[in-house]
N, C-alpha and C positions, 0 to 999 in steps of 0.2 A: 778901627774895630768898634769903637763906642762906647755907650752906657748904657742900659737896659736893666728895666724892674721889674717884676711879677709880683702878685700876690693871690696866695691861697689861704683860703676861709676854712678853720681846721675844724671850727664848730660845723659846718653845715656842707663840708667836704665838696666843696667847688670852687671855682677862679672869684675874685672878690667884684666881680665885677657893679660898677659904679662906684667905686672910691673912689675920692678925693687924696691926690697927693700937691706938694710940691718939692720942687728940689731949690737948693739955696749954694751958693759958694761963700764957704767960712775963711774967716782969716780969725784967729783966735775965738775970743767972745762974739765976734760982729759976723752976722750973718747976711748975704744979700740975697733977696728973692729972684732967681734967674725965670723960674716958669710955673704955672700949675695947674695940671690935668685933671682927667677924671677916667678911671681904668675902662678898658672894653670888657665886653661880656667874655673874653680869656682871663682878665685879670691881669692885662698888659696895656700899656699905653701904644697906640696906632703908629709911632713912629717913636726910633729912639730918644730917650732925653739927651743925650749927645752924639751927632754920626760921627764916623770917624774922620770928618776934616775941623769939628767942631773940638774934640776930647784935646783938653787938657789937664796937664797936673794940677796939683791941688787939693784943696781938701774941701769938701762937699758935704751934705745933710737933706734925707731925703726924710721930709716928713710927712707922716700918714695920718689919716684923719679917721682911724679907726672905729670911736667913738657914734661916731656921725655915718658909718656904714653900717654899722649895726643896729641901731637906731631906726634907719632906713629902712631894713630888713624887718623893720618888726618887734626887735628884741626889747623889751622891758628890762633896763639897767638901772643899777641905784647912784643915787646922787650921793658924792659923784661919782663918776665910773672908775672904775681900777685902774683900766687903759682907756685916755680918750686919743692922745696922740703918742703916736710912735715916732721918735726921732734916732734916726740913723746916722751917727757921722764916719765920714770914710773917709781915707785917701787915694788918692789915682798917682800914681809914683812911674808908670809908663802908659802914654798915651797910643803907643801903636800897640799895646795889648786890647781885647775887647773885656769890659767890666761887665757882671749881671748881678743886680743886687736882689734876690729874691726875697722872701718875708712870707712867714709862716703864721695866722696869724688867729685867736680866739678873743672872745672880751674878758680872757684874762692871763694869756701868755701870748708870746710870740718867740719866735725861733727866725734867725738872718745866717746869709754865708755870701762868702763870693761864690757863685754861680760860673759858670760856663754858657 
């Protein structure tokens, strides 16, 4: 079933598109960099970060580069920014479920859930 992220821009009420993410697989402190995209004009990455012959358990951290999309857009933020990166840690506890980890997101809150 997989892994799967979205992200929506609550300041400007659209998909976030042209973010910078990546996803990493944690083992405590130690984080490894598995990949890193950059969202479509949905605010979805083109293919999922895990298909489902790929998903395993584990514990995982998707990080957002918030900071630097906003930035992008235009936006005048102060130094430094409130939010520059958003990091998400999760775990995947069944791999033949499908995971969505969506991200709600302003340059100064953000809001996450498991997704469907």
């Amino acid at each position: 079933m997989g892994l799967s992220t979205h992200v929506l821009d609550t300041m400007h009420g659209c998909p976030a598109a042209g973010m910078a993410l990546a996803l990493y697989a944690t083992d405590g402190a130690a984080a490894t960099l598995l990949k890193r995209l950059v969202l479509n004009r949905d605010g979805r990455t083109d293919a999922p970060l895990f298909d489902d012959a790929s998903l395993r358990t584990g514990t995982f951290r998707l990080c957002f580069d918030v900071a630097g999309y906003f930035k992008a857009r235009g936006l005048a933020l102060p130094e430094p920014q409130f939010l520059n990166q958003v990091n998400l840690d999760f775990g995947i506890a069944d791999a033949a479920q499908h995971y969505h980890v969506p991200l709600l997101v302003s340059p100064w809150s953000y809001c996450t859930y498991r997704g469907s």
